[in-house]
LOROZA-575147 format. One record per residue (C-alpha): x, y, z; residue in one letter. Coordinates in nm, 2 decimals. Each point is the difference from the previous one (the first is absolute). Example, Ala and Ser with C-alpha at 12.3 -4.5 7.8 and 13.67 -1.06 7.14 Angstrom:
ATOM       xx       yy       zz   rest
ATOM     1.23    -0.45     0.78      a
ATOM     0.14     0.34    -0.07      s
***
This chain:
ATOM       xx       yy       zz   rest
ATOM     5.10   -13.37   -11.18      x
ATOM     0.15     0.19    -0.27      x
ATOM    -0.31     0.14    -0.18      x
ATOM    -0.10     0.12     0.33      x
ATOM     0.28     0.16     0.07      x
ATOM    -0.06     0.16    -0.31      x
ATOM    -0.34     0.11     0.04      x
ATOM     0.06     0.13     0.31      x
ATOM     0.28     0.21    -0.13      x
ATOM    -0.22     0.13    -0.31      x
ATOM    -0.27     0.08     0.24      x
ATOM     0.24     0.19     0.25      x
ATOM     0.12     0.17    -0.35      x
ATOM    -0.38     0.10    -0.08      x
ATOM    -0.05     0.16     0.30      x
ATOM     0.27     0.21     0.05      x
ATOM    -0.06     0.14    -0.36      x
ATOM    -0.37     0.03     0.04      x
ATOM     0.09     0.23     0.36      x
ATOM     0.26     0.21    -0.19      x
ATOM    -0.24     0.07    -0.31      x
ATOM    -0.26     0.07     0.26      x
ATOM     0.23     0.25     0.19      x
ATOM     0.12     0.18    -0.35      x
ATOM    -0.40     0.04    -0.04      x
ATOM    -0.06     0.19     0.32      x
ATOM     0.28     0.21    -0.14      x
ATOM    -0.23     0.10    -0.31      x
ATOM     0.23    -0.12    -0.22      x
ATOM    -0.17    -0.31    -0.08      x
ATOM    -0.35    -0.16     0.01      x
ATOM     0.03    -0.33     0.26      x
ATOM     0.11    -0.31    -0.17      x
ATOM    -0.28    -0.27    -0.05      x
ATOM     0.05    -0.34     0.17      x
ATOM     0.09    -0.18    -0.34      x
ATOM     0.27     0.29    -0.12      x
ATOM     0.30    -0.10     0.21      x
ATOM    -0.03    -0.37    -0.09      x
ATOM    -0.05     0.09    -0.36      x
ATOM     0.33     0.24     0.04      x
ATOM     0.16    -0.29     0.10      x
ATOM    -0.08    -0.24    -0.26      x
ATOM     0.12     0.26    -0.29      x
ATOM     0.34     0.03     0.18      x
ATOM     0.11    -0.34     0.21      x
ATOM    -0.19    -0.27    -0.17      x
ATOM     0.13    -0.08    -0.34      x
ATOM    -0.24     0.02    -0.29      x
ATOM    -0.19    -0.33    -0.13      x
ATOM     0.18    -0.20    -0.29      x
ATOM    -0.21     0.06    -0.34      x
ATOM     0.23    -0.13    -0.22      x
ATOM    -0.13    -0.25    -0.29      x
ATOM     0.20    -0.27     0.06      x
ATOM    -0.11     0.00     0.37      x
ATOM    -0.37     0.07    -0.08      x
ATOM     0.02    -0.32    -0.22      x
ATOM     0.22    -0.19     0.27      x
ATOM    -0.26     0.07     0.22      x
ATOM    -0.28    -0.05    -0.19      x
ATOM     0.16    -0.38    -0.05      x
ATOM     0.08    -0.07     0.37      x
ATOM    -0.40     0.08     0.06      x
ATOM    -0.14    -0.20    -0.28      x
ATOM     0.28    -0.28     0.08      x
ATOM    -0.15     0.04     0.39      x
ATOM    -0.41     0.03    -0.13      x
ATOM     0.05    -0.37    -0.17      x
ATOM     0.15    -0.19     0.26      x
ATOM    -0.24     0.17     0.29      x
ATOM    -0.25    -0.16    -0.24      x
ATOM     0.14    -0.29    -0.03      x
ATOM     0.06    -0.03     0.35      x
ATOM    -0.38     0.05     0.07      x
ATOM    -0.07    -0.26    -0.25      x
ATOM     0.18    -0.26     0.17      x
ATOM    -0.12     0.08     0.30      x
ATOM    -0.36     0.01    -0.11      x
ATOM     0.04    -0.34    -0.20      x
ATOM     0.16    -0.13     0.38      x
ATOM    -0.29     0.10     0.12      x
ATOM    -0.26    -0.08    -0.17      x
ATOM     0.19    -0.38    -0.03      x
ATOM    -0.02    -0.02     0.38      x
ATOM    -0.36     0.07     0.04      x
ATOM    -0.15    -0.22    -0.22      x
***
């Protein structure tokens, strides 16, 4: 419910700025915004930047090698279940 709200409220956002760079251009002022501007306006000034700090990088680089082995592991099991029950 909430991430709909949301994207509702980004797309109402969009298209408001999209019809007032539009209705600037008519002035001559500017050339008409593209589809992709506005959104890309908004992610340099509401959504905060991406972490690329080195601890996090190598936090994160754990948690998905940590998460790659027991998905594996998992699928072993499961094919060893299996493989046991059809024999």
């Amino acid at each position: 419910m909430r991430w709909t709200f949301i994207s509702m409220l980004a797309a109402a956002v969009l298209a408001v700025t999209r019809l007032r760079t539009t209705a600037q251009a008519t002035r001559g002022r500017f050339v008409p915004a593209s589809a992709r501007e506005p959104l890309r306006l908004l992610r340099a000034t509401v959504l905060p930047s991406p972490r690329r700090d080195r601890d996090h990088l190598l936090h994160w680089s754990a948690w998905r090698r940590e998460h790659q082995h027991r998905a594996a592991e998992a699928h072993r099991r499961w094919n060893n279940i299996t493989t046991a029950a059809t024999t």
